[in-house]
N, C-alpha and C positions, 0 to 999 in steps of 0.2 A: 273737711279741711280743718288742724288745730288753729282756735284763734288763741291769743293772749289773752284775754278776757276770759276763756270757760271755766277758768280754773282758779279759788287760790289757796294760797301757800300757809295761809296765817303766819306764823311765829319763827317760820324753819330756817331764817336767813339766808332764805336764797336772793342771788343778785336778780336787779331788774333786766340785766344782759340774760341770764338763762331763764329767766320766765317769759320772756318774751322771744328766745331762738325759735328758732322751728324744727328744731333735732331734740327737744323733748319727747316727743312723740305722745303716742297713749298706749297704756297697756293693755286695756281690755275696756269692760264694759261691764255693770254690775247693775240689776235692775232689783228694786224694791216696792215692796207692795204689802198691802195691809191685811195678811193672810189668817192669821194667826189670830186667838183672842188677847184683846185687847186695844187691837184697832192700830197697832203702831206699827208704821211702814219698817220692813226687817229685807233683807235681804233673802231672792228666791231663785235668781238665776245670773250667771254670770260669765259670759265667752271672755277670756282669759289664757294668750300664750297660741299661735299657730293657729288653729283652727279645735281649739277644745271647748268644750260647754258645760256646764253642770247646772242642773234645775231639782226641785224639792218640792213636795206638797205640803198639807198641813202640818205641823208636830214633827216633819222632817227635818234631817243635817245632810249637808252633804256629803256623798259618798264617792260611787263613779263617776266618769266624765263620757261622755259623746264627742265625737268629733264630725266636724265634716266632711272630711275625705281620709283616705289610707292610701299611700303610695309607695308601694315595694316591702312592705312590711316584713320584716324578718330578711330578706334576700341577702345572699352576700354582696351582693354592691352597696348596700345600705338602703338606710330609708330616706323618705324624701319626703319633707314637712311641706303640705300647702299651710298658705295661713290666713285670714281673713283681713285684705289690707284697709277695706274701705268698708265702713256698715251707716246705715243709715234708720234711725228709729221713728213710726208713725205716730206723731204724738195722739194718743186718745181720749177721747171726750170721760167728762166725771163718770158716767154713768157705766162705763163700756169694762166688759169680762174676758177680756183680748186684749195684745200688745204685740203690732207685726212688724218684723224686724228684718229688714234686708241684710245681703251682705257679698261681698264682692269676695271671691278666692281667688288666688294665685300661686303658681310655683312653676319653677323648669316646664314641668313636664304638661300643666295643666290649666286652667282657669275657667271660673264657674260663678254663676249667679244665686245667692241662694233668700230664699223667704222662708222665714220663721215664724209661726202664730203661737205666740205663750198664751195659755189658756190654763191660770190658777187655781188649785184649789186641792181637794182632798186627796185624790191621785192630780197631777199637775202635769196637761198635756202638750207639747210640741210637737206641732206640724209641720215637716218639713218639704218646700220644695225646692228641688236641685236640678239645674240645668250645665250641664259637664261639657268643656271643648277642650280634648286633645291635642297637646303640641306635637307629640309624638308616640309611637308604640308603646303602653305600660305593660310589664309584665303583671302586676299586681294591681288592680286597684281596686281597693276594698270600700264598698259602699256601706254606708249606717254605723261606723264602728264604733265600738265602746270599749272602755279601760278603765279598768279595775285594780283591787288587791289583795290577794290571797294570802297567810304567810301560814297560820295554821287553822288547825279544828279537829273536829270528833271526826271527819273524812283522813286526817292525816296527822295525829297527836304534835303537840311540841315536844323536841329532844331534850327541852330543860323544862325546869320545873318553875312554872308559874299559876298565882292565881286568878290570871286570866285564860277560862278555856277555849278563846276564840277568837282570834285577831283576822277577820274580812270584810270588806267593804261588800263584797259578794261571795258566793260559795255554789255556784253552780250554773251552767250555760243550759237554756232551756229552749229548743227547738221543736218548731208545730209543722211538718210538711204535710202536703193536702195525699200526697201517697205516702211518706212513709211515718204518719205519726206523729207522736209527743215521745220528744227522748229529753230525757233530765241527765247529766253529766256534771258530775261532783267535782269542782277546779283541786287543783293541787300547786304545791311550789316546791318544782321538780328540780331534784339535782344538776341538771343540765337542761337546755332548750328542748323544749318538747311542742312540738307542730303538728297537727291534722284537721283534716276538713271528712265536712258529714256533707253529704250528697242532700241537696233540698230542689228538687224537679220541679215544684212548684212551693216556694214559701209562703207560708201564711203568717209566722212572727217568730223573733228569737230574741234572747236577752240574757242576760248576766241577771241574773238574782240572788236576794238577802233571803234567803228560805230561814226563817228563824225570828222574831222581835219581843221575843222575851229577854228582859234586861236580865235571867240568870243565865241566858247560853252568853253570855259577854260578860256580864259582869266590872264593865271599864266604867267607870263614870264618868272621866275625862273626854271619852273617845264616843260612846255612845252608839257603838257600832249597832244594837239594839234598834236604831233612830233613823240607821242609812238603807236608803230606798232601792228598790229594783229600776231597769228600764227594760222596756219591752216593748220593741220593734216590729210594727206592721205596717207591710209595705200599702200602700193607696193606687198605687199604678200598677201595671203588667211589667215581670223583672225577667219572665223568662227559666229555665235552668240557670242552677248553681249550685252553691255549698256554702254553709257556713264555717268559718276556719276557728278555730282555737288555739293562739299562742300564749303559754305557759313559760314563763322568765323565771328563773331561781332568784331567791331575794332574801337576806339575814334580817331585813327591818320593814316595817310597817310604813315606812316612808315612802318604799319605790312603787309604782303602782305596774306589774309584772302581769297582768292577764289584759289581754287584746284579744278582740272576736268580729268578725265583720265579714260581709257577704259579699263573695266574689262570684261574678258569670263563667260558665261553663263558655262562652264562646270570647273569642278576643275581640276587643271594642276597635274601631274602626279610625281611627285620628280624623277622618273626613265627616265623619254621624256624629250631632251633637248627642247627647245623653242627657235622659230624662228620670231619675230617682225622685219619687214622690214617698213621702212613711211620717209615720205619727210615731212618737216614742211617749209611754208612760209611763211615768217614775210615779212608785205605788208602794206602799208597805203593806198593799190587800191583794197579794199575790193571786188567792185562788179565783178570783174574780175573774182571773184572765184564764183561766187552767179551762178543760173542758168537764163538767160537772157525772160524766158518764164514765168519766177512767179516776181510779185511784195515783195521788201523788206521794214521790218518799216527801217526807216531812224532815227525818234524819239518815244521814247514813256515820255509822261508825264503825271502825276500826279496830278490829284487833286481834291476839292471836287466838288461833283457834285451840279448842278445848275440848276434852272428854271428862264425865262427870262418872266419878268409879262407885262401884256400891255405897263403899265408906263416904261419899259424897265429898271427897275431894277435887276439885279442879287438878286438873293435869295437864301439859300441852300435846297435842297430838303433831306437833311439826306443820301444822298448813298455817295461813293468814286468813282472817275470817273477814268478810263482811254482812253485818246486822243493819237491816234497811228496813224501816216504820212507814208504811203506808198507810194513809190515811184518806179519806172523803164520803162525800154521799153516798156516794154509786156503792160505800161497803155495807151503808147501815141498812138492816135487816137480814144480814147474810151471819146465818148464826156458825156458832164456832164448831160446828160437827158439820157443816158444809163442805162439797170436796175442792178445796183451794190448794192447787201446787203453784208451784215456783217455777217456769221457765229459763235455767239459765243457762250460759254459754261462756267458754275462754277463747283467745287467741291461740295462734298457734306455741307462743312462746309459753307454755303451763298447761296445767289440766284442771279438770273442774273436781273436789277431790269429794265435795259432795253440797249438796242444796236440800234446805227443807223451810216449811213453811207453819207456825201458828199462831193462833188466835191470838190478841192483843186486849186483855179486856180492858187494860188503863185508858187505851185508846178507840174502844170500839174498832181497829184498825186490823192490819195482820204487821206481822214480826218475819222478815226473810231472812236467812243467815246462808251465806257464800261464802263455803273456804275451797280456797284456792292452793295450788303451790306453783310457785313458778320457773322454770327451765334454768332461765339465764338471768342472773340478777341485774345485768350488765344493758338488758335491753324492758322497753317497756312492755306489760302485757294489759291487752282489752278482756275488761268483763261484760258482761249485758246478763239485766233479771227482769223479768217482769210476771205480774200479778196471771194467774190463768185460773174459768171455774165450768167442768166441762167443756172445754173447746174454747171459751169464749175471752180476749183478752182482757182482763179487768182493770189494767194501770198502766204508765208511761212506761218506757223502753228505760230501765237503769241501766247507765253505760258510764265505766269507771276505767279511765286508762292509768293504769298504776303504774307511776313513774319509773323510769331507771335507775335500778342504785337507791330508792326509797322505797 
């Protein structure tokens, strides 16, 4: 409950009548702590607006946000914001590497208890657990979600001309199923709504990632997108079947934040069965830490048209759309470059695959894929998937790029 006392105002002239109403409310919650060097308490996490959250480890800024619930996300009936009405903080002793933080949900459709353990530091981890009671049937409800923003990059160039090559807070949705794999998926900011879910039978984690923290793929000084962290979602309880969804929003500015991702059950939830979501999120700029060290990962994907190189070693266009994908990790080094490494790849039905090849990378000890594509109807999106193969064996994550509509 707000008291007149928690707060004040210093210099701002406000009346004694509105500091002391009870329709001020509070807007969020902002927790600070002594992360960084230097020793000075800075701000490290922050629930702020409905039920959003944002947290950062060392040397990090804020990027994406988490939420606590999704409800009817994208539907034509609209969405339906829960929001956290009531939180409550555990004060902790000097010594303690934890801050656990309650918090009450509510909306129409829903209401939930949830605990938070922030646990500071170089990756910076949040533990969450979630107890769900249904007012009524949801068609949607998206557990662990997170939101982003994509506007461009080397995956989908800008149409004007700047000297910034890369404006995301994330650039790719990265899913671990215990059957079908690591699949990396390169976000885009697609002419129109663009929605689909990936089948996850059993999850093991997924997340939106900054794949990239070289201040020259950004080059913002203001912005620092260089600085903004991944989060990466693994579930702590038994979730059952589902899918991971990916919603794609068109957006002209770096303001809106247009990418939502979040894990729905294959079965419908029961308004009478309470619900139990238990997951740990960790916001990281040491991505591979979490990758699996026996598959190769893309590091880059880029964009652009495809190309035939003529005697006179001119470039020329040949009509298809290319993608160049840099795989990189452990599991490549000692595989020399006269090793038999192809490329795996595949189109949807909307295009053809016009051709795939695969070589040695020596900048990067890595390999270099290149996929061109042509596609049917410009009007409809088409699916790519590439991944690493040597002798039978598959060497790297599933690259799966839905090229937008009309982009």
């Amino acid at each position: 409950m707000r008291r007149a006392d928690d707060f004040t105002y210093g210099d701002l002239g406000i009346s004694d009548e509105v500091k002391n109403s009870n329709s001020i409310g509070i807007a969020g919650v902002k927790i600070n702590h002594a992360l960084n060097e230097g020793g000075r308490n800075e701000e490290i996490m922050v629930f702020l607006g409905a039920s959003y959250f944002r947290a950062i480890g060392r040397g990090q800024v804020y990027g994406l946000s988490g939420r606590g619930l999704a409800v009817d996300t994208g539907l034509p009936s609209g969405e339906e914001f829960p929001r956290f009405t009531e939180m409550w903080i555990i004060e902790p002793s000097p010594e303690s590497q934890y801050l656990t933080i309650f918090a009450l949900l509510d909306s129409p459709s829903v209401t939930g208890a949830y605990r938070f353990v922030l646990r500071p530091g170089e990756d910076t981890l949040v533990d969450v657990q979630s107890r769900l009671y249904l007012r009524r049937a949801v068609e949607k409800l998206g557990i662990a979600p997170l939101t982003s923003m994509y506007l461009y990059g080397p995956e989908q160039p800008s149409s004007t001309q700047h000297y910034i090559p890369a404006i995301h807070d994330s650039n790719g949705l990265l899913i671990n199923d215990a059957q079908n794999g690591w699949t990396w998926r390169p976000l885009a900011n697609p002419a129109r709504l663009m929605m689909n879910r990936q089948a996850t039978p059993q999850l093991r984690g997924y997340g939106l990632m900054q794949r990239g923290h070289n201040f020259s793929d950004y080059q913002d000084i203001a912005a620092r997108y260089d600085l903004r962290p991944s989060a990466w979602v693994e579930p702590q309880n038994e979730w059952g079947a589902g899918s991971v969804e990916l919603i794609q929003i068109p957006t002209d500015n770096e303001t809106n934040d247009n990418i939502v991702s979040m894990w729905l059950a294959d079965e419908a939830h029961d308004p009478e069965t309470p619900l139990a979501f238990d997951y740990r999120i960790t916001f990281t700029t040491d991505e591979s830490r979490h990758l699996d060290p026996q598959l190769a990962w893309v590091e880059e994907t880029r964009r652009s048209r495809g190309e035939v190189i003529r005697d006179n070693l001119v470039r020329e266009p040949d009509g298809t759309l290319a993608f160049v994908l840099d795989f990189i990790g452990p599991s490549l080094s000692g595989i020399g470059r006269d090793a038999n490494m192809t490329v795996e790849a595949s189109v949807g039905d909307n295009g053809e695959l016009a051709n795939s090849r695969v070589v040695h990378n020596p900048a990067t000890n890595g390999w270099r894929v290149f996929v061109n594509v042509k596609r049917s109807n410009g009007s409809q999106p088409l699916d790519i998937r590439a991944k690493l193969m040597l002798d039978g064996k598959q060497m790297s994550e599933t690259w799966y790029y839905r090229l937008p509509a009309n982009g």
